[in-house]
N, C-alpha and C positions, 0 to 999 in steps of 0.2 A: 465590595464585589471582587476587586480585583485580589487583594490577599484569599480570599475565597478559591477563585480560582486558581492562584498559585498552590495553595495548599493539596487542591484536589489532583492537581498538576504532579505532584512533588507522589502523593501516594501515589498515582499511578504506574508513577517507575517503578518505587519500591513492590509494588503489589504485583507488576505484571511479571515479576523476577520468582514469584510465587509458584509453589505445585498449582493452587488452586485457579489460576490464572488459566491454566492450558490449553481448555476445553478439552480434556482428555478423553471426555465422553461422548465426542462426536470424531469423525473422520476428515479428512481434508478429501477422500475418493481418489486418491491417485496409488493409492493400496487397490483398486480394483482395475489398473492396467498395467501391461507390462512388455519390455524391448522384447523381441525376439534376437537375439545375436546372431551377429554376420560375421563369420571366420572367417573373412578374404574379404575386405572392406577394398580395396582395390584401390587406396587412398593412403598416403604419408602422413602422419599423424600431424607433425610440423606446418603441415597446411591448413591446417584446419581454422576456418577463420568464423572468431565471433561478432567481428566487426557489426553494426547497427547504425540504424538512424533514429529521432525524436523529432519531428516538427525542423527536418533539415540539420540537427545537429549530429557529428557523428560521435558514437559511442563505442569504447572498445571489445561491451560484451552488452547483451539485452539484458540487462539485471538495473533494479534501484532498490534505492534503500528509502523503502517506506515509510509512510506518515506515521511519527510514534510522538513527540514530544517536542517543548517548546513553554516556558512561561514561568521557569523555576531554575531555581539555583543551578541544581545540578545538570538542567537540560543545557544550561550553555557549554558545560565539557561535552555532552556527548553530540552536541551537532558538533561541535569546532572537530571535535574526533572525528565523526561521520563525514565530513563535508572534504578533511584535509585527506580522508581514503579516497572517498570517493572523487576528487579530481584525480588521483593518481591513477584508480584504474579506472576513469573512463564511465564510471557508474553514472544513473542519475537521482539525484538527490531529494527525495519530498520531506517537506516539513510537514511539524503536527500543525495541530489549530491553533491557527494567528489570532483569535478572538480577545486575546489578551492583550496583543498590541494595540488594540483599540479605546483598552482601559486604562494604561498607564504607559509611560514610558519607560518605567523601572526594567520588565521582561524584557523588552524588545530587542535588546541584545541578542540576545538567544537566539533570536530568529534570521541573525543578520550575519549568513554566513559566506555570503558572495566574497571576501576579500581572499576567506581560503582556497573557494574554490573557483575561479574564473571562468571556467573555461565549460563546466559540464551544465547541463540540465537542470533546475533548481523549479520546485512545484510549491508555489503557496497554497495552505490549505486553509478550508474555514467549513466551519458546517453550516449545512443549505437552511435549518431551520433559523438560521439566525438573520434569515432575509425577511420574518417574520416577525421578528422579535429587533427591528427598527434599523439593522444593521443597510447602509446606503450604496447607494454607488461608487461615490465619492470617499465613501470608507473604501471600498473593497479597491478601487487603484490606488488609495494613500497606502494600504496593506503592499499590494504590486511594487510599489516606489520606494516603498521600506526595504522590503526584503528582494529588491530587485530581480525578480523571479522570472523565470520563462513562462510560466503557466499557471495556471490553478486548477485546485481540484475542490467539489465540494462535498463535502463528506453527510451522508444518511444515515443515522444512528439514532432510533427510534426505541428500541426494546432496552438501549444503554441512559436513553435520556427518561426512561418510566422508573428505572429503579435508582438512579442518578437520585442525591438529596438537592431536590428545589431544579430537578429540569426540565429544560424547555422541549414541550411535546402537541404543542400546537406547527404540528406537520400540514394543516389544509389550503389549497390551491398552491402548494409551492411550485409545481412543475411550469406553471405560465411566467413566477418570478424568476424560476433557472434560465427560461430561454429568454425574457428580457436582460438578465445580465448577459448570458452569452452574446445576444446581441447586440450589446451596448460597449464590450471588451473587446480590444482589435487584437487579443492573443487567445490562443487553447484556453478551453475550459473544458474540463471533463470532469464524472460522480464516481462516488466510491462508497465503499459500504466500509464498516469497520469490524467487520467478523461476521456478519450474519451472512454473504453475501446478496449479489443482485441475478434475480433471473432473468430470461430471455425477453419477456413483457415487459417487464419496467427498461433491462436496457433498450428495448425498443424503443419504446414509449421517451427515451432520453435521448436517442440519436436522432429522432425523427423533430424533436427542439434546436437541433444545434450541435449536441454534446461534443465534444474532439475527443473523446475516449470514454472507455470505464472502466474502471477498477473493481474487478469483480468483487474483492476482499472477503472470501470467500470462509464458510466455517471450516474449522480444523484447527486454528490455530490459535492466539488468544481469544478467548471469553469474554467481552468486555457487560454482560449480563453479571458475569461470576466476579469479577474484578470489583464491578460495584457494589454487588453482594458484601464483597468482606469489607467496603469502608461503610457502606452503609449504617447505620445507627438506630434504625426503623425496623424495626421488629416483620412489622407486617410483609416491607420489602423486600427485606432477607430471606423469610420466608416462599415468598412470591416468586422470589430469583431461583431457588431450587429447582421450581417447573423448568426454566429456562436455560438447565445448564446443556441441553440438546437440543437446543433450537438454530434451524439455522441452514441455508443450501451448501453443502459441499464445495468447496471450489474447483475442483473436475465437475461437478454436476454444472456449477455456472458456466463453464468454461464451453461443454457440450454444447449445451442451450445456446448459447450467444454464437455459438461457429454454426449455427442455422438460421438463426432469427434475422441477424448482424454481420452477415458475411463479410462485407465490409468495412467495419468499424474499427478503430484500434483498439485496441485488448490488453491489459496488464490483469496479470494474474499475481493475485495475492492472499494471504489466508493459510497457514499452515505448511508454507514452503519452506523446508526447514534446507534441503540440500539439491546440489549439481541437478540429480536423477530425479528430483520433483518437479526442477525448475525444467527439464527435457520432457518430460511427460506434459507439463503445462503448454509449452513453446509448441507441441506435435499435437496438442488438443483445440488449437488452435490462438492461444496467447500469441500477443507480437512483446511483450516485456514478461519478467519473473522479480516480482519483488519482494524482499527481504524485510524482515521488522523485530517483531522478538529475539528471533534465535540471534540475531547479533546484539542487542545490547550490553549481554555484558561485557565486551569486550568491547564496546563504545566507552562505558565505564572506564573502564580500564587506560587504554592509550590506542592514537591515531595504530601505532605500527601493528597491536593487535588488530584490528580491524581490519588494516591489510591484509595480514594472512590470512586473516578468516575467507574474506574476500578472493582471494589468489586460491582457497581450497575447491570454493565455489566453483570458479573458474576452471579449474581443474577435472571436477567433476564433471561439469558440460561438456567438455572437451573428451572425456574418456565414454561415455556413453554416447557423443557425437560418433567416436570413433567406433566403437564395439557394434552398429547399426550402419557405418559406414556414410556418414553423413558428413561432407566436409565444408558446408556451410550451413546457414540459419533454415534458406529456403527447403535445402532437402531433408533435415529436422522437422519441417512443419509440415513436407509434403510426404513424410515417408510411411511405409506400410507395414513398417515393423513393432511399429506399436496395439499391443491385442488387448483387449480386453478381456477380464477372465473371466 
């Protein structure tokens, strides 16, 4: 089981580095709004602060670097990479699915990247179905203890786990086992979707448990329907997965939805946020974080110092569409009325 999952683990970096990966054929929805520019911002660019919070910690800009990977060779470069940027600029950091640490001790490295980064935000993840499938309590704080994490997040991947070779798709009564675990962990626990996203019902239907957030992880961005389309080896599911290369809510459309349902709630937006001005459109549609996944991996690959600047462009980008809207911190970003709809 566990080389299993290593294995699956291992294509999916290689795969998500893929055209086919994209979801090229759906929208992230944030091609359907846009800033109106303010010529007289009436504000010093130099001021402009992205400062944040997470559950009391602060953070230098509202961005993380989202759940992508963990339980294979090569995932221990790219968290050690991910983890040594992400203290430096103040990011906050989620890992993939700990579920392997479960299985063996060999992965667990990979997931164990608190010595790099001390000081930021760190999200253990695990997917919700696998509270089904015998995973315990007492797993899921030995996970916490492992990877000394600030939070969890549990991830819903229903239509990844149908075309998934041998997955678990026994999703019934979960929502009563999410709010027993919520209730039973004295830290954050919030859900997340892994590209289809979540609408304004089911986040509802998740805050009204407990939830401490949700991750909208919205479509637009990787496929994880298409992804397993090309490891798959099943005729029939590959076939099956073609239906599925459009399926999926927008993550502007989640984002909408949930800034009425959820007024309340904390919000990360994810799902096809590839830069600055997506991540501004998200934060003004009502997101409290903007989180990053594919469009950085390669240069996780690559080395920590890539990652930085990737990071620092990001950054940059926020910062100049803060400014050109005349927004000199988060709140008047998220309160302003410069963003229209086309």
């Amino acid at each position: 089981m566990t080389d299993s999952i290593h294995q699956r683990k291992s294509e999916h970096i290689e795969l998500s580095l893929t055209e086919g990966a994209l979801g090229e054929n759906i929208t992230n929805g944030f091609d359907s709004y846009h800033f109106r520019h303010n010529a007289l911002p009436e504000i010093d660019f130099n001021d402009i602060d992205l400062t944040a919070t997470f559950f009391g910690q602060t953070l230098s800009a509202p961005f993380l670097i989202s759940s992508m990977t963990g339980g294979a060779e090569m995932a221990e470069t790219i968290n050690r990479n991910l983890a040594i940027a992400a203290e430096q600029q103040g990011w906050i950091f989620a890992l993939g699915s700990t579920r392997v640490m479960l299985e063996s001790e060999k992965y667990r490295k990979s997931f164990q990247v608190r010595p790099y980064a001390p000081h930021i935000p760190i999200i253990a993840n695990l997917g919700a179905v696998q509270l089904n499938y015998g995973v315990t309590l007492d797993q899921v704080k030995q996970i916490m203890e492992w990877t000394d994490a600030n939070a969890l997040v549990l991830h819903l991947n229903t239509i990844q786990e149908v075309i998934q070779s041998g997955g678990d798709t026994n999703f019934s009564d979960l929502l009563s086992k999410i709010e027993r675990l919520i209730r039973e962990l004295s830290i954050p626990v919030g859900v997340k979707e892994v590209g289809f996203g979540i609408d304004g019902q089911t986040a509802k239907s998740l805050t009204d448990i407990g939830s401490s957030f949700i991750d909208v992880a919205g479509a637009g961005g990787t496929s994880w329907s298409q992804v397993e389309k090309l490891r798959s080896k099943e005729k029939i599911k590959k076939q099956a997965a073609e239906a599925m290369a459009t399926w999926g809510n927008p993550t502007a459309v989640c984002l909408t939805e949930l800034s009425t349902t959820i007024p309340n709630q904390t919000v990360i937006a994810s799902g096809g946020i590839r830069n600055g001005l997506h991540a501004a459109k998200a934060l003004a549609l009502g997101a409290d974080y903007a989180g990053f996944a594919r469009s950085i991996l390669k240069e996780a690959i690559q080395s920590e110092e890539n990652v930085i600047e990737w990071m620092q462009v990001r950054e940059l980008e926020l910062r100049m569409v803060m400014f050109g809207i005349g927004a000199q911190n988060l709140h008047a970003l998220r309160t302003t009325d410069r963003l229209i709809e086309s």
